[in-house]
N, C-alpha and C positions, 0 to 999 in steps of 0.2 A: 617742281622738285621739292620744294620745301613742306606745301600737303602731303607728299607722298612721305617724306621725313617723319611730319608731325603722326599719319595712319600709323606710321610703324613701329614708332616707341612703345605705345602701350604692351605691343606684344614682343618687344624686344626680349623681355627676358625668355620666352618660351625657345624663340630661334638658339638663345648662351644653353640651356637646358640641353638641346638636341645636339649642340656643339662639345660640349661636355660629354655627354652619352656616346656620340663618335668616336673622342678620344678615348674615353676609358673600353670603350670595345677592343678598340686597334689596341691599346697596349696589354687587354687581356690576349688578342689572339696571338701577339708576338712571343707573348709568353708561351702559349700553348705550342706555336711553331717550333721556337728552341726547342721545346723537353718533347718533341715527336720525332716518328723514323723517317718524317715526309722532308726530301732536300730544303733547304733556307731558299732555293730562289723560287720554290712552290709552294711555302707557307704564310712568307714573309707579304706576297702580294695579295696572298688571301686574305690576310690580318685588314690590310688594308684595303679591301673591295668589299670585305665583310662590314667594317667598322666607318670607317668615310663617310658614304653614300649616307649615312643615317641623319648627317647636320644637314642636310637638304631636302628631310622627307615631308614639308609643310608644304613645301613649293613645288616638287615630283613625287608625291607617295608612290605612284605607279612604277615608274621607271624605279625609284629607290629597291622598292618591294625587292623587282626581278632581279636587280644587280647584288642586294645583299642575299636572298635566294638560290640564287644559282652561285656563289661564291661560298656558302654556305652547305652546298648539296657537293660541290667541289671538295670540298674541306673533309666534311665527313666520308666519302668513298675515298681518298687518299689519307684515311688515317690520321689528318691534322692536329682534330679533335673529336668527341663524340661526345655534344651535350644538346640539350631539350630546344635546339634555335630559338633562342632568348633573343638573338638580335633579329629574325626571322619575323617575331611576334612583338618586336618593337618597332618596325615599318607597316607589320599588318594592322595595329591598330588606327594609324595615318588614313588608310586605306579607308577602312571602314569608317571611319568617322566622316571623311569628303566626300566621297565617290558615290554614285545611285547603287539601287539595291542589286542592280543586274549584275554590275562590275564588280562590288563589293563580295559578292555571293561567289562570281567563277572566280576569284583571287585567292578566297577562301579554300574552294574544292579543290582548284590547282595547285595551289601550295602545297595540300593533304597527302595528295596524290604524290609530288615529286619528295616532299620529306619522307614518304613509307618505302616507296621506291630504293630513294639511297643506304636509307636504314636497314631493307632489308639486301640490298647490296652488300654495303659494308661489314655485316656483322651475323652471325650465323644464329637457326631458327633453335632453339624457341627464346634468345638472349634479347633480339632484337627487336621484338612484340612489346615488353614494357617500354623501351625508350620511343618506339613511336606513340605508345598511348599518351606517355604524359610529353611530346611534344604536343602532338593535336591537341591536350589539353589546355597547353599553356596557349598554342596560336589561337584556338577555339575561344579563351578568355579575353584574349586581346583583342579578336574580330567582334567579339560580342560587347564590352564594354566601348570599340569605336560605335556601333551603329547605336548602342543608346546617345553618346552624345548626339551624334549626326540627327537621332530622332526628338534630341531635345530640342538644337538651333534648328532644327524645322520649325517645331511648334512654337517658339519665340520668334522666328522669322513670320510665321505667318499671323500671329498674335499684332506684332508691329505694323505688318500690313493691313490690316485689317484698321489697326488703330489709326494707321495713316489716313486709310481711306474714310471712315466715321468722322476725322477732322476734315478732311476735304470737303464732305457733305455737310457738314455743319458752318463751313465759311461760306461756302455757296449760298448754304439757306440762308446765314444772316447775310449775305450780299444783298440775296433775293431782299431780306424784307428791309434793306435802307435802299433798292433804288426805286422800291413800290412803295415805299412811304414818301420817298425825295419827289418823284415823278408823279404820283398820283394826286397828291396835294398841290403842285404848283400847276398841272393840267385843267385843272377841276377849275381853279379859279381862271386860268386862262381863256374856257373854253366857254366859263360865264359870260365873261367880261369882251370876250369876241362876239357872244349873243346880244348881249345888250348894245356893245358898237355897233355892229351890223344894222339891229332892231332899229335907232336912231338916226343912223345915217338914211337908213330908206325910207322913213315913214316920220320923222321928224328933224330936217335939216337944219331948223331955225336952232337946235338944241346942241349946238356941234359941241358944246361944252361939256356933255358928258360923255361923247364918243370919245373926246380927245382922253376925258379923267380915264373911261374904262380902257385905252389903250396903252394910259400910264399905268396902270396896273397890270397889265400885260407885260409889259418891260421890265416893273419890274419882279414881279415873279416870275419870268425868265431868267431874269439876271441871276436869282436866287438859286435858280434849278441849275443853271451852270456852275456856279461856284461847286455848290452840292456835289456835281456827277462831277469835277475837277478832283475833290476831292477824293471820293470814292478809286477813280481813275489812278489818281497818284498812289494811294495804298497799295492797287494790284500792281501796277507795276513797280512799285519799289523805286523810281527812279531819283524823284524830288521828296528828301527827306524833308524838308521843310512843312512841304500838300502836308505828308503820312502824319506827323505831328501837329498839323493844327488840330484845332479844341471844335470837336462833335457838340452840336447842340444840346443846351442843359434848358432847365427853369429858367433863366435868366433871358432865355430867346423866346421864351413865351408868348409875351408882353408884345414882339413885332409878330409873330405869330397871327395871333389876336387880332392887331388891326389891318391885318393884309385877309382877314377872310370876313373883317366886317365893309371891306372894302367889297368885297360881293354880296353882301347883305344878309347876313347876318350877323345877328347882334347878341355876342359874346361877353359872360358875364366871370370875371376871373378872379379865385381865391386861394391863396396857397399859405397853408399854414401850416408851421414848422418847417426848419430845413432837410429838403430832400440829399442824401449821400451822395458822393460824386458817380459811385457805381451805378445806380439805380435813375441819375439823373435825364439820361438818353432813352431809357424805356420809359418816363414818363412822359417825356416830351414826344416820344413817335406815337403813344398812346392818344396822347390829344392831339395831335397833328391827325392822326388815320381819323379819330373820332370826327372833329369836326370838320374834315373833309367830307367826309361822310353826310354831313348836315349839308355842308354848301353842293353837294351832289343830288343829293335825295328830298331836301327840303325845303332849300332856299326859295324866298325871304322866311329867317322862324330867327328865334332867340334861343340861345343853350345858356348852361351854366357851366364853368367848368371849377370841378375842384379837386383839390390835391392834402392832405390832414396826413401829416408823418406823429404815427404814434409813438407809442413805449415799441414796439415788435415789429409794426407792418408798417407801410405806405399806401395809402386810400387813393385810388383816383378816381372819380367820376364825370361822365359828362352826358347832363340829360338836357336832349332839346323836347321842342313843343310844332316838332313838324308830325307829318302822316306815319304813324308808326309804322304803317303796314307795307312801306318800302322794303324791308329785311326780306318780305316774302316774296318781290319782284325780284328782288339783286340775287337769291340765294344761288342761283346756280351760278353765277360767272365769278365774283370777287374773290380777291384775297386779302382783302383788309382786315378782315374777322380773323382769319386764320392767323394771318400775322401778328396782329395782337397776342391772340394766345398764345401762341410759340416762344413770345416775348417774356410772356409773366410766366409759360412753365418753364423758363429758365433759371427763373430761381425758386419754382418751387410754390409758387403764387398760384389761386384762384381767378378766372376771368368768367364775367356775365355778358351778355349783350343779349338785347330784344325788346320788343315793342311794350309802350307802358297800356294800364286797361284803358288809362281815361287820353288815348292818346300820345303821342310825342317815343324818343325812341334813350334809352337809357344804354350806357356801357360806364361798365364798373368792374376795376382792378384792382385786387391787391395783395401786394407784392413784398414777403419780410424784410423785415431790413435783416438778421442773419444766415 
């Protein structure tokens, strides 16, 4: 009750508008009634069938239309009154402005049709010819100024939609690329570090010490990956304001980063100079997160560099390993870590590189304005 309260203030004045317009009709026809030869118990009700019906034409155009229409066609063959249906063209505009073009159109023609009709009922030829023209005229102005609005909140309805829709796809895609950044980095190392268990359990038992290490790394980049999709989780659903509000990883999560993918052997070397903006903080960390996934995917065991230089304008990121460059041209058909990136930095307007260096090893570099 109280939504539906709050929807209808905005337009409350329009409904006092149409309520006004009622009354000052009803008291024009009253008047018209007195000073004609039509009896008071056949004017009086006209006044009021005419004028009434008008305070409710936002919520029944249609029915309004016919009641003050035919109360109106009444009026003029009984001599009431005889003027250009001003209230006639004050319900047809209703009309046209809500209704489809079918409805809109025969409301128009039949109205045309029943005003020429009465007019030339009540009043003798050739006197009767000007007062239908400029009735049709006035109703013809008010049908035609409703269907341009009608044709404006079209194109602003379908503009919105659209705009809807362009946001939806745009949440989806960044959905898409934090649970292909979240999932593909703690997989990658998982799926190592279950190789190397594996490898040592069957073929070196005396060694149990490292299958134990690599199945603590297993755990915990699991652990990781669940917090992660916990949270993602809680955003779409909206339920636990707390999830929605925790702190997305920045530069400062780097640094574990770092040692959970030299824990699958590689050997990461980390420089970050100047402070990165809280904005830009997340696109660089999913930058070097896909980056060096990528390395512990395609390369492992090798060493990269990673580095990050916030200048006067942009933000620098780099991360060039010393593995097979020539990975980029096995993977190229299936991943979407590339792509993600780039989606990444052309959101704000950023350039992104990736590909193989000549003398070997495989480079990706972004950079992203800081305005």
């Amino acid at each position: 009750m109280k939504s539906r309260l709050l929807r209808f203030l905005p337009t409350a004045y329009l409904y006092a508008l149409d309520l006004a317009a009622a009354v000052a009709v009803v008291l024009v026809y009253l008047t018209f009634a007195e000073v004609s030869t039509a009896p008071p118990w056949l004017g009086y009700p006209l006044a009021l069938l005419i004028g009434a019906p008008l305070a409710m034409r936002r919520g029944r155009p249609l029915l309004t239309l016919g009641i003050v229409l035919t109360a109106q066609t009444v009026a003029t063959i009984a001599h009431v009154t005889l003027e250009p249906y001003g209230a006639t063209a004050f319900a047809m505009y209703m009309v046209a402005a809500t209704c489809e073009r079918r409805v809109a159109v025969g409301a128009l023609a039949g109205s045309l049709g029943v005003v020429a009709v009465a007019v030339f009922i009540a009043e003798p030829w050739p006197e009767d010819a000007g007062l239908v023209l400029f009735a049709a005229l006035a109703i013809g102005a008010a049908w035609a100024l409703g269907r341009t609005t009608f044709i404006r909140r079209s194109y602003e309805a379908r503009r919105a939609a659209e705009a809807a829709s362009k946001a939806i796809a745009d949440e989806r895609m960044r959905i898409a690329r934090e649970l292909h950044d979240v999932v593909a980095h703690s997989l990658s190392l998982i799926t190592v570090k279950a190789g190397v268990a594996a490898h040592v359990a069957s073929s070196r038992p005396e060694q149990a010490h490292e299958a134990q290490e690599a199945l603590r790394v297993i755990e915990s980049a699991s652990r990781g990956t669940l917090v992660e999709m916990r949270r993602l989780l809680g955003v779409l659903r909206s339920e636990d304001r707390s999830v929605e509000l925790a702190p997305m990883p920045g530069i400062d999560d780097l640094p574990e980063l770092v040692s959970r993918v030299e824990l699958a052997g590689v050997s990461v070397e980390l420089t970050v100079s100047g402070e990165v903006p809280d904005g830009l903080a997340l696109t660089a960390y999913r930058i070097v997160q896909e980056s060096v996934t990528n390395v512990v995917k395609h390369a492992a065991p090798a060493s990269c560099t990673v580095s990050i230089v916030v200048g006067d304008a942009s933000v620098v990121i780099s991360v060039v390993d010393d593995g097979p460059g020539e990975r980029v041209l096995a993977g190229r058909g299936g991943g979407h870590g590339l792509i993600g990136m780039r989606e990444r930095v052309a959101v704000y307007g950023g350039t992104f590189t990736a590909g193989p260096l000549a003398d070997g090893g495989f480079a990706v570099r972004a950079e992203v304005p800081l305005s």
